[in-house]
N, CA, C and O atoms as a GROMACS GRO file, in nm:
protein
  568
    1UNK      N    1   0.741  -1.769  -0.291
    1UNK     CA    2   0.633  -1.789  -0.196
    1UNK      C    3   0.511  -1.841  -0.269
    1UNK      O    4   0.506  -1.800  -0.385
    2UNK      N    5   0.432  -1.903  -0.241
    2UNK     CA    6   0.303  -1.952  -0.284
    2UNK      C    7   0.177  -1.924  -0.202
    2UNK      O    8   0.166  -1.919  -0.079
    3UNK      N    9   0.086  -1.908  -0.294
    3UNK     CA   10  -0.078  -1.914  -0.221
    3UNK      C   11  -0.098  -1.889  -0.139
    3UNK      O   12  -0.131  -1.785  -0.083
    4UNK      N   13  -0.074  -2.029  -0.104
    4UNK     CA   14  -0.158  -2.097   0.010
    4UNK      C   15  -0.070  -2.083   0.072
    4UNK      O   16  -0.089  -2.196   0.117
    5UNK      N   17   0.077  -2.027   0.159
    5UNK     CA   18   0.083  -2.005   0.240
    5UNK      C   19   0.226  -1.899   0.234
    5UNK      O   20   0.298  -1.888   0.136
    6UNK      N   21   0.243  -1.834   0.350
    6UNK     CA   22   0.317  -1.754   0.334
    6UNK      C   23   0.395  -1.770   0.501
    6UNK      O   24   0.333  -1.789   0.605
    7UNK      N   25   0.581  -1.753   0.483
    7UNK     CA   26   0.606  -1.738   0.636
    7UNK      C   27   0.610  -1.590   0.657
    7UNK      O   28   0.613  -1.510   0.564
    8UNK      N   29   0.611  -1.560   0.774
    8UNK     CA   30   0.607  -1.409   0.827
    8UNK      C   31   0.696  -1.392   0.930
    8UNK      O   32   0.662  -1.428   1.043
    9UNK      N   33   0.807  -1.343   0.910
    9UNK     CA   34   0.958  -1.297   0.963
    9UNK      C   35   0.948  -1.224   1.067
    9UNK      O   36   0.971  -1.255   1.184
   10UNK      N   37   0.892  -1.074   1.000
   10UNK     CA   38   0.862  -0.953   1.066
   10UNK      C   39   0.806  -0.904   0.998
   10UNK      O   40   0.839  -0.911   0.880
   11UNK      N   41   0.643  -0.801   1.054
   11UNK     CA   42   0.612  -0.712   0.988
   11UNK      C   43   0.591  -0.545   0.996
   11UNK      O   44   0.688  -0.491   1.049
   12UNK      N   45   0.524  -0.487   0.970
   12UNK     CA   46   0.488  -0.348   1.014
   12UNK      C   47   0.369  -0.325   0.946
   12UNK      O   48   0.354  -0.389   0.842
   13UNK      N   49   0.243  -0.216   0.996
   13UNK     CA   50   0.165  -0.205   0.915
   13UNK      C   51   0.210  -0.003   0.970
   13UNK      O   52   0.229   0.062   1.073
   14UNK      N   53   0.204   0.021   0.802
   14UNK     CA   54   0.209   0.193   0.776
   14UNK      C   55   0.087   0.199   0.704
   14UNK      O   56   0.022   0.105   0.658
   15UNK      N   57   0.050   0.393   0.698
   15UNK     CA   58  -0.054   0.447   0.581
   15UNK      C   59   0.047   0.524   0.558
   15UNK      O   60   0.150   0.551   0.620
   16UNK      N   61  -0.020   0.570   0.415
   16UNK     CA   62  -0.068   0.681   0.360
   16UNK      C   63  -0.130   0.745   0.337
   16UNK      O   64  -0.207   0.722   0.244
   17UNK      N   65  -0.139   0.902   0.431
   17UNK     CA   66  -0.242   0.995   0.438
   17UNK      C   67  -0.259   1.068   0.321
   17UNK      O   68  -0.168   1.134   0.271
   18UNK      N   69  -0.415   1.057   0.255
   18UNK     CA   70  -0.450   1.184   0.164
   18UNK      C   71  -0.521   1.256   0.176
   18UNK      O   72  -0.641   1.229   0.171
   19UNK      N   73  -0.472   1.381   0.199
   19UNK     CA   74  -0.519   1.521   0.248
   19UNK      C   75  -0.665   1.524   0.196
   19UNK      O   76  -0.684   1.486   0.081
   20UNK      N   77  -0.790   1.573   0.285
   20UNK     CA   78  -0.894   1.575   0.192
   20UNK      C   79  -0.928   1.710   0.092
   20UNK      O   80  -0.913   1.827   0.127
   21UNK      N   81  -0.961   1.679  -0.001
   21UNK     CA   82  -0.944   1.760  -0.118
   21UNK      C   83  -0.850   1.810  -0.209
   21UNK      O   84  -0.859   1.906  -0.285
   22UNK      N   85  -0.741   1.714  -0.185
   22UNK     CA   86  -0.610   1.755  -0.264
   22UNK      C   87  -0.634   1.694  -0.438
   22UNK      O   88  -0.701   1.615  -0.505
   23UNK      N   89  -0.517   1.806  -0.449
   23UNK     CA   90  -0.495   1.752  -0.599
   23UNK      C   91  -0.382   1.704  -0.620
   23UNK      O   92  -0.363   1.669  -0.737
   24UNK      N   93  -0.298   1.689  -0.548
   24UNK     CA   94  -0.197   1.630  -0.583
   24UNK      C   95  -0.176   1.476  -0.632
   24UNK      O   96  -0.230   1.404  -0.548
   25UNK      N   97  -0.131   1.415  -0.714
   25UNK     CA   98  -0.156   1.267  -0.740
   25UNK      C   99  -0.053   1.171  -0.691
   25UNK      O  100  -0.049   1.048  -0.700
   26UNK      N  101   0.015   1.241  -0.647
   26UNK     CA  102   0.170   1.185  -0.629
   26UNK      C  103   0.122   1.208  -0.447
   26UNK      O  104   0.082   1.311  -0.392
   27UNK      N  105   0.146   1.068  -0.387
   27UNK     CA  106   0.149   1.091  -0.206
   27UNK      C  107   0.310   0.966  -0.140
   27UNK      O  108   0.348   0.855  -0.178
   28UNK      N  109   0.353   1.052  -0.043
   28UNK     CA  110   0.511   0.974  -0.044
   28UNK      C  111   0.438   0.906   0.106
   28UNK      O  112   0.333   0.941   0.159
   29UNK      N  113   0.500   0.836   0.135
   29UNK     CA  114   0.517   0.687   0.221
   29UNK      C  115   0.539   0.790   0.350
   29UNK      O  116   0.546   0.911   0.328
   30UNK      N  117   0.548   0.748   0.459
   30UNK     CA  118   0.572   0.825   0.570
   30UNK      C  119   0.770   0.750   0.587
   30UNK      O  120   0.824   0.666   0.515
   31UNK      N  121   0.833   0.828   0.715
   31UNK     CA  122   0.959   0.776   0.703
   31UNK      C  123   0.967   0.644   0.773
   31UNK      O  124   0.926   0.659   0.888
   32UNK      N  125   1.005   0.515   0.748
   32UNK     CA  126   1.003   0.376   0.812
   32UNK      C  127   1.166   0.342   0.899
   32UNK      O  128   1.258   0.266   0.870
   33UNK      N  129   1.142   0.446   1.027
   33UNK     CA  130   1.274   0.405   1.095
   33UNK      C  131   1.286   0.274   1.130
   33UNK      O  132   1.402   0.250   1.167
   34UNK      N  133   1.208   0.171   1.134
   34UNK     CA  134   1.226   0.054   1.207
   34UNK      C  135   1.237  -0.028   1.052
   34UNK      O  136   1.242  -0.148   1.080
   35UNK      N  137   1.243  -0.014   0.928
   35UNK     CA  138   1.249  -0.066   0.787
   35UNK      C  139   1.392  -0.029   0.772
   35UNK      O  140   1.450  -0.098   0.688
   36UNK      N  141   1.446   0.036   0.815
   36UNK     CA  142   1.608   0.109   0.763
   36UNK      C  143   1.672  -0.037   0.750
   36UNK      O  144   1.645  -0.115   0.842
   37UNK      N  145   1.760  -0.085   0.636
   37UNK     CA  146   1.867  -0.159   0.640
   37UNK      C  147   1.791  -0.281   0.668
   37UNK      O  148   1.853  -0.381   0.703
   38UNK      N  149   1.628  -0.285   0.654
   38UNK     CA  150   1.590  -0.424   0.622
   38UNK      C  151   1.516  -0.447   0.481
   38UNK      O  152   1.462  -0.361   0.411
   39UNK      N  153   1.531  -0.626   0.452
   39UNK     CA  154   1.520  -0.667   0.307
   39UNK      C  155   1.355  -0.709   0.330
   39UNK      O  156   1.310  -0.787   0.413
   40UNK      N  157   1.291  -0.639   0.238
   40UNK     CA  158   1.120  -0.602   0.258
   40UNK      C  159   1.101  -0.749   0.123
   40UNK      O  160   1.158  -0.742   0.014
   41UNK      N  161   1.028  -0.848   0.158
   41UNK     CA  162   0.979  -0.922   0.125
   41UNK      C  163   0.828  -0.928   0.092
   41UNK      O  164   0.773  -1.037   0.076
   42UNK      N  165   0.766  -0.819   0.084
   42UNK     CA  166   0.641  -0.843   0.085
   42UNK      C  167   0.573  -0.729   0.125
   42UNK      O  168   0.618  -0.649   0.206
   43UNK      N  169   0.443  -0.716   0.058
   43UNK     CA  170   0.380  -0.597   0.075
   43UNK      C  171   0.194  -0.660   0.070
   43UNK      O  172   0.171  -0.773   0.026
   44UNK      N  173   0.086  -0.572   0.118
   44UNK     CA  174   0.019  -0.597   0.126
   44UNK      C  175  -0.079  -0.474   0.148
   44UNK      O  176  -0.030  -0.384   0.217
   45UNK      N  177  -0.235  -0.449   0.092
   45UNK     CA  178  -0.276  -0.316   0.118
   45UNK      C  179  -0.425  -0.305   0.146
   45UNK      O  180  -0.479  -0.386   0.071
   46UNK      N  181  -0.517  -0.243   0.218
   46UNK     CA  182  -0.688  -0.286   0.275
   46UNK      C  183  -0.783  -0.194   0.197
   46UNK      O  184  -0.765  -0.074   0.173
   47UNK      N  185  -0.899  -0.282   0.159
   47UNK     CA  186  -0.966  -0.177   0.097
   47UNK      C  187  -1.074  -0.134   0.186
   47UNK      O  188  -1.048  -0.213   0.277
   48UNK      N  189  -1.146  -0.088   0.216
   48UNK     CA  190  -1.269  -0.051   0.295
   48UNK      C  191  -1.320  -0.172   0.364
   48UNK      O  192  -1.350  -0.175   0.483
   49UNK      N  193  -1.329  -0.264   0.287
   49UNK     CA  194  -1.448  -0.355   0.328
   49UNK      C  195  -1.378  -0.438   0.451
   49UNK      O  196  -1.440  -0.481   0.549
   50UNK      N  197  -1.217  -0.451   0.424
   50UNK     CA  198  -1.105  -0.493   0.483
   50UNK      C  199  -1.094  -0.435   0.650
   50UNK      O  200  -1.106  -0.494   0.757
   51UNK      N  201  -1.067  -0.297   0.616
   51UNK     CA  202  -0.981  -0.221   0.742
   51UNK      C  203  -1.070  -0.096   0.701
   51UNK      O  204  -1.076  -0.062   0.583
   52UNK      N  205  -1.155  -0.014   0.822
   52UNK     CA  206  -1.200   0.058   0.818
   52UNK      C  207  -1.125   0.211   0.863
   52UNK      O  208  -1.173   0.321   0.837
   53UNK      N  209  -1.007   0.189   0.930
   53UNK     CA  210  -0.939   0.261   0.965
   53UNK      C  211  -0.794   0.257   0.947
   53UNK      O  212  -0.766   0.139   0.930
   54UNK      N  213  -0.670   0.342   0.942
   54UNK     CA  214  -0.575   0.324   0.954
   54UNK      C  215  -0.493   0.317   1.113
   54UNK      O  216  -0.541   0.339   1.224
   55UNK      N  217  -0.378   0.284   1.081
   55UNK     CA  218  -0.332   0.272   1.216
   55UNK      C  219  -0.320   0.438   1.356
   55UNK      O  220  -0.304   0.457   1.477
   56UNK      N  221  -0.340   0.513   1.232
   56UNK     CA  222  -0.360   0.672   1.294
   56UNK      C  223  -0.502   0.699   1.283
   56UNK      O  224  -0.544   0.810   1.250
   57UNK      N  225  -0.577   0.602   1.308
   57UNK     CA  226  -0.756   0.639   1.354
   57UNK      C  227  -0.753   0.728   1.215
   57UNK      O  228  -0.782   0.844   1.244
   58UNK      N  229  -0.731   0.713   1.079
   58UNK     CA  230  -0.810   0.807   0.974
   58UNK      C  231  -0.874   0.660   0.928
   58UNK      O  232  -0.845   0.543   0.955
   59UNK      N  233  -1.010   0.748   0.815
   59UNK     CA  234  -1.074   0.661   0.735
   59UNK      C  235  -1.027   0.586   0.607
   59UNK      O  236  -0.963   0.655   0.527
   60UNK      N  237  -1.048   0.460   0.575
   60UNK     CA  238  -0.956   0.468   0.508
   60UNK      C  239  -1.042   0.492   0.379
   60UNK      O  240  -1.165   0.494   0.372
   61UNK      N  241  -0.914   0.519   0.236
   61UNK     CA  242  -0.992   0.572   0.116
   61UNK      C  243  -1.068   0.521   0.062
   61UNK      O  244  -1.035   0.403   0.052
   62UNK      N  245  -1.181   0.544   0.006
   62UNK     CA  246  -1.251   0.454  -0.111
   62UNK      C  247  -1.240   0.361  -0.225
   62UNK      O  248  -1.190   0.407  -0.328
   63UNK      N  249  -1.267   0.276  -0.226
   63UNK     CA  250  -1.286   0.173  -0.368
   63UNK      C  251  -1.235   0.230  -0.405
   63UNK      O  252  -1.114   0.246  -0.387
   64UNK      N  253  -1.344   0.317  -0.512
   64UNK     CA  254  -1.310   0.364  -0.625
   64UNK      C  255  -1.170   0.453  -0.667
   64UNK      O  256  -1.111   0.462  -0.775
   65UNK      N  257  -1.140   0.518  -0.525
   65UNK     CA  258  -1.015   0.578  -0.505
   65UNK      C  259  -0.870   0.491  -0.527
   65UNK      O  260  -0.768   0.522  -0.589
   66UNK      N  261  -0.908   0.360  -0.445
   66UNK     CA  262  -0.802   0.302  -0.476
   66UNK      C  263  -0.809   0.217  -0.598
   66UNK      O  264  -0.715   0.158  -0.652
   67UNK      N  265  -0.901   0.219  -0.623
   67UNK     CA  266  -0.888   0.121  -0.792
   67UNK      C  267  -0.810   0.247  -0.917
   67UNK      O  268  -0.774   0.218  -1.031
   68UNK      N  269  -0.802   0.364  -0.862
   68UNK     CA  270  -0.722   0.405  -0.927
   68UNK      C  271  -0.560   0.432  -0.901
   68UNK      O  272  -0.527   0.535  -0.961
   69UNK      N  273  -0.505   0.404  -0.867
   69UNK     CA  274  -0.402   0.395  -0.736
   69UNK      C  275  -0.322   0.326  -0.786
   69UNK      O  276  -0.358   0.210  -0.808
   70UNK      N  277  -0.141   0.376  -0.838
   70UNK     CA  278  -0.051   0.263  -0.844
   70UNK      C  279   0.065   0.332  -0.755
   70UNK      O  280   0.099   0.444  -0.718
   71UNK      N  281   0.104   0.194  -0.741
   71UNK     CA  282   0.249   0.184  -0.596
   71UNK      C  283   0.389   0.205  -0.666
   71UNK      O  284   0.408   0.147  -0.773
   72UNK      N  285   0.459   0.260  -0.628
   72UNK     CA  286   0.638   0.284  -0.676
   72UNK      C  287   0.691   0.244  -0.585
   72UNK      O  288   0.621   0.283  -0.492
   73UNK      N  289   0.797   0.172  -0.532
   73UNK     CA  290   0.878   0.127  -0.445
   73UNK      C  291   1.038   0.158  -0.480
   73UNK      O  292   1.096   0.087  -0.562
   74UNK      N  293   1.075   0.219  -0.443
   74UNK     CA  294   1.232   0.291  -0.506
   74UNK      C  295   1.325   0.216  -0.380
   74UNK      O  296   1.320   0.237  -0.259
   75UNK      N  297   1.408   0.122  -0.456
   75UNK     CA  298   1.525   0.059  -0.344
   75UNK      C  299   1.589   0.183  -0.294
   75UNK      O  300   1.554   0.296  -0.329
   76UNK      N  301   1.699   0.154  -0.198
   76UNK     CA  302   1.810   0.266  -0.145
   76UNK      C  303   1.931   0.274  -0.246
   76UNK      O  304   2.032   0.334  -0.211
   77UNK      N  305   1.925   0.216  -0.368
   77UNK     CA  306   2.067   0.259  -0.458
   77UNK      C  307   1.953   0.282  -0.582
   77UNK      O  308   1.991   0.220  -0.681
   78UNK      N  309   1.823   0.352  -0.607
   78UNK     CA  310   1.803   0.433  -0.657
   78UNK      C  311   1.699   0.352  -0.769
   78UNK      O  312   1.682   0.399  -0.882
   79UNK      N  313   1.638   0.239  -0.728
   79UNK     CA  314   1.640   0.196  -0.890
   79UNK      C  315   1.409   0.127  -0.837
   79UNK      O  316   1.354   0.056  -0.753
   80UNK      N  317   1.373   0.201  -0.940
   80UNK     CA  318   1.213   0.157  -0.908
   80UNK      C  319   1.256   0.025  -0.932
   80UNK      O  320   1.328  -0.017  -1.023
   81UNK      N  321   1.184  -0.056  -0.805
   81UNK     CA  322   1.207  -0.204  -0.808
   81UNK      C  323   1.045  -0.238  -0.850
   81UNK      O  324   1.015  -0.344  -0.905
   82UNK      N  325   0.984  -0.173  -0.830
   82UNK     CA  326   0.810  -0.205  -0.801
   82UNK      C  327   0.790  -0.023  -0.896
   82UNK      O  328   0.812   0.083  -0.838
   83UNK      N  329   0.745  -0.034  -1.046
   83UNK     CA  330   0.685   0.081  -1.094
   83UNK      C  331   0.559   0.108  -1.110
   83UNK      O  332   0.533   0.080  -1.228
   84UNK      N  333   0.452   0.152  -1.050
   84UNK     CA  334   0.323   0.195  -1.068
   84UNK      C  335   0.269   0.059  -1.116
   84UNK      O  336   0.250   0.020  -1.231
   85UNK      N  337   0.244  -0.031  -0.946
   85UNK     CA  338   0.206  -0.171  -0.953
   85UNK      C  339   0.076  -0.125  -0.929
   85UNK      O  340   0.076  -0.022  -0.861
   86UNK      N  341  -0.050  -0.168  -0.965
   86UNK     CA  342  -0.192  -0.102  -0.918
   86UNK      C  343  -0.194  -0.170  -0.773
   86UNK      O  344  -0.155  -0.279  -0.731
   87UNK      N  345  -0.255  -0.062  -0.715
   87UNK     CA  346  -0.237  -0.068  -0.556
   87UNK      C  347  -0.379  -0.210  -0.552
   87UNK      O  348  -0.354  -0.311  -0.486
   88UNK      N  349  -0.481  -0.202  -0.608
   88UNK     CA  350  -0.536  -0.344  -0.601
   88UNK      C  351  -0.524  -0.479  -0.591
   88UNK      O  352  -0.594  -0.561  -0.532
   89UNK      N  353  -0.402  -0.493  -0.673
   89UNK     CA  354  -0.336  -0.634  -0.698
   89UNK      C  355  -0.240  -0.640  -0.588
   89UNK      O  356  -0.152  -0.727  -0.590
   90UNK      N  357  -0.249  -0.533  -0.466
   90UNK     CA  358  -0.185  -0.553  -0.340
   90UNK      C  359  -0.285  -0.616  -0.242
   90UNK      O  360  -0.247  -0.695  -0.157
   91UNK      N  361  -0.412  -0.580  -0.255
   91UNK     CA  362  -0.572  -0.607  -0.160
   91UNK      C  363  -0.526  -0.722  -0.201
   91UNK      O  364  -0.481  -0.727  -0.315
   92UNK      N  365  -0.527  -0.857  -0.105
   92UNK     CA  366  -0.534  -0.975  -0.106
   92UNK      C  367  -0.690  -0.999  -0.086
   92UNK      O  368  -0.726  -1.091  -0.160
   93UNK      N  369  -0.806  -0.940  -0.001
   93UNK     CA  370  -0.954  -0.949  -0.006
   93UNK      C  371  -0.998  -0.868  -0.009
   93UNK      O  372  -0.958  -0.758   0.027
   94UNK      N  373  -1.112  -0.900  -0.061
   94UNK     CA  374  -1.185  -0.733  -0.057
   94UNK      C  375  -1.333  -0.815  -0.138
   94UNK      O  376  -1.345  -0.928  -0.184
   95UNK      N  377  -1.438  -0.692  -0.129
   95UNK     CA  378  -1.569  -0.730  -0.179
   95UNK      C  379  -1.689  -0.780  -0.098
   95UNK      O  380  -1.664  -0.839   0.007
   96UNK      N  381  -1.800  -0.764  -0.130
   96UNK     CA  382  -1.882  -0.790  -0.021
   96UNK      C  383  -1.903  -0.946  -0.087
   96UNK      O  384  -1.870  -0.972  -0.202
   97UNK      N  385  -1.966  -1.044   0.007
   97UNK     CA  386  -2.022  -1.160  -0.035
   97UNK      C  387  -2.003  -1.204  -0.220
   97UNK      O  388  -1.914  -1.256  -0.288
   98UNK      N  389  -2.147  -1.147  -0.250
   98UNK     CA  390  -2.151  -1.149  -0.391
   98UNK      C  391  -2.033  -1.126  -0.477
   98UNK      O  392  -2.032  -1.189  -0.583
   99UNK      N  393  -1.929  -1.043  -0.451
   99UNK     CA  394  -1.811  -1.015  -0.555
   99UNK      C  395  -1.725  -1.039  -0.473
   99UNK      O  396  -1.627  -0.986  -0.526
  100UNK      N  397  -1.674  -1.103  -0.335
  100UNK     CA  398  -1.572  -1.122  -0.286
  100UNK      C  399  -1.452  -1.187  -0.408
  100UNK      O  400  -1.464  -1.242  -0.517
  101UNK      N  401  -1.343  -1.148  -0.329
  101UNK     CA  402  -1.230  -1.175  -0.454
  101UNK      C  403  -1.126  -1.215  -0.301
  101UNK      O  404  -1.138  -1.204  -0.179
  102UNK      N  405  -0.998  -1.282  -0.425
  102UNK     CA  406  -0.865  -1.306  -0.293
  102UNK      C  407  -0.770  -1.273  -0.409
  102UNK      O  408  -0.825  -1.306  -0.514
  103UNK      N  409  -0.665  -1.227  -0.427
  103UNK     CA  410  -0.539  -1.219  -0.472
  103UNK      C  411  -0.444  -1.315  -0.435
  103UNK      O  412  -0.478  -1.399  -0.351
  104UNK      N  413  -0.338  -1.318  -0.480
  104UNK     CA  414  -0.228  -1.397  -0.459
  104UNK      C  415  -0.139  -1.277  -0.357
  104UNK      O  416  -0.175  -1.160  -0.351
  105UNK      N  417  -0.048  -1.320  -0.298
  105UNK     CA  418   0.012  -1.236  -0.180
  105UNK      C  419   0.112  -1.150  -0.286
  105UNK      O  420   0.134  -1.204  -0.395
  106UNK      N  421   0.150  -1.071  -0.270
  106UNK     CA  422   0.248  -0.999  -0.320
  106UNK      C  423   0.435  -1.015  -0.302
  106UNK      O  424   0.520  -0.931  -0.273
  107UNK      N  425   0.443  -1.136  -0.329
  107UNK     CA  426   0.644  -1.114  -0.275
  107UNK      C  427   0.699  -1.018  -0.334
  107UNK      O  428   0.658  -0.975  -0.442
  108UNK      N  429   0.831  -0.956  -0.251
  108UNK     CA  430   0.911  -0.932  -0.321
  108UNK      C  431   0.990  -0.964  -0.260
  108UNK      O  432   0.988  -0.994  -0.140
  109UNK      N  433   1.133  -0.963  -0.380
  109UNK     CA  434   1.276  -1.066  -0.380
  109UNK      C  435   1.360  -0.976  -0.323
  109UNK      O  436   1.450  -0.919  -0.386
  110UNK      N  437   1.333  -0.956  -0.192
  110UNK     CA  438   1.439  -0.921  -0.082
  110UNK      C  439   1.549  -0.792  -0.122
  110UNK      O  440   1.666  -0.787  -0.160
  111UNK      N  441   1.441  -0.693  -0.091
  111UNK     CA  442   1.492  -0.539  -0.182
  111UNK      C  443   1.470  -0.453  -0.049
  111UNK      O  444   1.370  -0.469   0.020
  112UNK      N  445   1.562  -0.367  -0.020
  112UNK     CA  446   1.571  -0.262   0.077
  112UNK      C  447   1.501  -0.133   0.009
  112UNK      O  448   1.526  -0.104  -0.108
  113UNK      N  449   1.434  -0.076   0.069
  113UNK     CA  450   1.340   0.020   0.043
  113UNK      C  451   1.371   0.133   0.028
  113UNK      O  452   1.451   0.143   0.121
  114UNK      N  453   1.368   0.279  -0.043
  114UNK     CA  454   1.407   0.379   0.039
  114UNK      C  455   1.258   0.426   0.068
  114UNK      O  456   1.197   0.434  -0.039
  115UNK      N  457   1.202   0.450   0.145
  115UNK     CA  458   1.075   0.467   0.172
  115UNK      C  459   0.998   0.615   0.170
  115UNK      O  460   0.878   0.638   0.183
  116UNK      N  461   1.124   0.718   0.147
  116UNK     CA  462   1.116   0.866   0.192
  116UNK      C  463   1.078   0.907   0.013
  116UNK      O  464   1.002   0.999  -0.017
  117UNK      N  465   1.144   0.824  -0.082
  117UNK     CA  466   1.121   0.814  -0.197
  117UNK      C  467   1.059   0.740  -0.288
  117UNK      O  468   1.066   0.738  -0.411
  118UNK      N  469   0.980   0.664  -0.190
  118UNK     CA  470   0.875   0.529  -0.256
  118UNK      C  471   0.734   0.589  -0.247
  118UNK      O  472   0.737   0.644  -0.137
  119UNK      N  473   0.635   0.606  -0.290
  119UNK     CA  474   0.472   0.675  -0.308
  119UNK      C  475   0.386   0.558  -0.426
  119UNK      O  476   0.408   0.457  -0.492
  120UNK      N  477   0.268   0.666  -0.390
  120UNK     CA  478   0.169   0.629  -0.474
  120UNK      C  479   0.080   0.723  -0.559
  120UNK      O  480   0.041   0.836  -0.530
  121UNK      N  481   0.059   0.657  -0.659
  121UNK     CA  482  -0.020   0.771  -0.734
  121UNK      C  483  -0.135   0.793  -0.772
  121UNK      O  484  -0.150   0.717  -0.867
  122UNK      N  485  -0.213   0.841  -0.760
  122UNK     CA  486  -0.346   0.874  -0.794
  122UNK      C  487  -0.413   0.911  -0.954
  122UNK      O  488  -0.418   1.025  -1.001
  123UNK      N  489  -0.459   0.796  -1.016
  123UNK     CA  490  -0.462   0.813  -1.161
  123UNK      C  491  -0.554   0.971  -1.235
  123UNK      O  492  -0.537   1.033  -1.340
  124UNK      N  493  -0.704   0.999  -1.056
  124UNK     CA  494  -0.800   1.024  -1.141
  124UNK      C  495  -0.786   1.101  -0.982
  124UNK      O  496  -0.783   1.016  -0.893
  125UNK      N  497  -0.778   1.234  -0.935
  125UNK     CA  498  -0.742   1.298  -0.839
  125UNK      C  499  -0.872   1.410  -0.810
  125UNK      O  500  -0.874   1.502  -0.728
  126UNK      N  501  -0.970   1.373  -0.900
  126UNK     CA  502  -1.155   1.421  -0.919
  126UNK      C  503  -1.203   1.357  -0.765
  126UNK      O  504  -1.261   1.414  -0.673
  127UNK      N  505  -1.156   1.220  -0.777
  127UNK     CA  506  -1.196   1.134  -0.676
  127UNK      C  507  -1.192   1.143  -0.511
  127UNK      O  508  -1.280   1.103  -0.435
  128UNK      N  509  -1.054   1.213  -0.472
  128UNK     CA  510  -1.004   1.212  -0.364
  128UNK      C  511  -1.156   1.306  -0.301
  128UNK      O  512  -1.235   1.376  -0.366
  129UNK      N  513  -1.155   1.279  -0.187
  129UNK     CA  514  -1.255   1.276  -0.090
  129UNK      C  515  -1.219   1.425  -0.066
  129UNK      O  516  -1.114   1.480  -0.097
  130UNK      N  517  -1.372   1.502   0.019
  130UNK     CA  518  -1.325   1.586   0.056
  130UNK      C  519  -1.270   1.624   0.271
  130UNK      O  520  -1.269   1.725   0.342
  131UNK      N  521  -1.238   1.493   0.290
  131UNK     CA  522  -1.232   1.458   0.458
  131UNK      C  523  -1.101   1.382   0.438
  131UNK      O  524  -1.088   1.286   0.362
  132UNK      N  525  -1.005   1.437   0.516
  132UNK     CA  526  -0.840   1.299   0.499
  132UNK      C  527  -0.894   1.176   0.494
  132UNK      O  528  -1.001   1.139   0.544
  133UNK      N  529  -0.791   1.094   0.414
  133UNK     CA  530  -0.847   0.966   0.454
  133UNK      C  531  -0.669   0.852   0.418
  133UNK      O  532  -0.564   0.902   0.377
  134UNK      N  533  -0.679   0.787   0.432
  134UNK     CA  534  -0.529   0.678   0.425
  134UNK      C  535  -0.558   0.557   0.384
  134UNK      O  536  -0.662   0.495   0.403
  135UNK      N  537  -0.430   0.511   0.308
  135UNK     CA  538  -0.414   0.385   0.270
  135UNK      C  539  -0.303   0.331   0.318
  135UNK      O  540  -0.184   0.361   0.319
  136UNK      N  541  -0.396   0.209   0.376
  136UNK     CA  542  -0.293   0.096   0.501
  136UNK      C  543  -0.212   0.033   0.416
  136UNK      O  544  -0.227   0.013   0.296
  137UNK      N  545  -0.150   0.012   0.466
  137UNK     CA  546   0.000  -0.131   0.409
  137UNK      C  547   0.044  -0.194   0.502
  137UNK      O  548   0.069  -0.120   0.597
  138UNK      N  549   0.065  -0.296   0.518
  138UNK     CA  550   0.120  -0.422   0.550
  138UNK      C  551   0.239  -0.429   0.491
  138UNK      O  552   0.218  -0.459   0.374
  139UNK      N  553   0.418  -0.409   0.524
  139UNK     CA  554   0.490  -0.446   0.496
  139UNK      C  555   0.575  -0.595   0.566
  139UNK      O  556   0.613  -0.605   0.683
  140UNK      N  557   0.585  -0.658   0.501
  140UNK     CA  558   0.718  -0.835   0.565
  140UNK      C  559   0.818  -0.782   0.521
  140UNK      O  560   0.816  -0.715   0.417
  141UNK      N  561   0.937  -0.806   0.602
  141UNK     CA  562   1.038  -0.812   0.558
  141UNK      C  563   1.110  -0.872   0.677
  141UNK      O  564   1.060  -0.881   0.790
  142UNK      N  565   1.254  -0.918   0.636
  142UNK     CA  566   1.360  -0.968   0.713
  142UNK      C  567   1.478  -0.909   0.732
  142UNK      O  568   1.564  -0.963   0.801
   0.00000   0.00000   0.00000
């Protein structure tokens, strides 16, 4: 896939809820019945400035929260396809004016998910808020 443009098959947008005030660093994916037995091409994730909310009306987490933040993606025959990718280099925009930024889109090469065993991790868990809050995703796949 390139840049400048991307096709879009099918998508879904999920979060991930983090409890406010947890310590836990490790947060798992919710279960993706409508992902079962499909090949996920692509991923994508919002930072504040992006998406102020998740698709379950929570706030979503902070910058700084997610600049510490990496993604695991575990296929269904067991094998990290995606190991503690920093959840940033998923934000395709983000930034106000002055520091706006764009990423390149995120492919991936047509890998079935197990999603019950795919999470994210929290480098610096000082950070987590003390009010729930979630991180959106954008999954493509076919």
């Amino acid at each position: 896939m390139s840049c400048s443009s991307q096709t879009i098959e099918y998508s879904t947008t999920t979060s991930i809820d983090i409890p406010g005030g947890s310590t836990l660093s490790r947060h798992m994916f919710k279960q993706q019945q409508n992902l079962r037995g499909r090949l996920i091409t692509g991923i994508e994730s919002f930072g504040v400035t992006n998406l102020t909310l998740s698709p379950d009306n929570v706030a979503t987490t902070a910058d700084n929260v997610q600049q510490c933040t990496y993604v695991t993606l575990i296929t269904t025959d067991n094998v990290e396809a995606i190991y503690r990718m920093p959840l940033a280099s998923t934000n395709r925009t983000a930034g106000a004016a002055s520091t706006f930024y764009q990423n390149a889109f995120k492919g991936i090469e047509s890998k079935e998910i197990d999603w019950e065993k795919s999470y994210i991790e929290i480098a610096n868990v000082a950070l987590i808020a003390g009010a729930n809050t979630a991180i959106t995703f954008t999954i493509y796949y076919s």
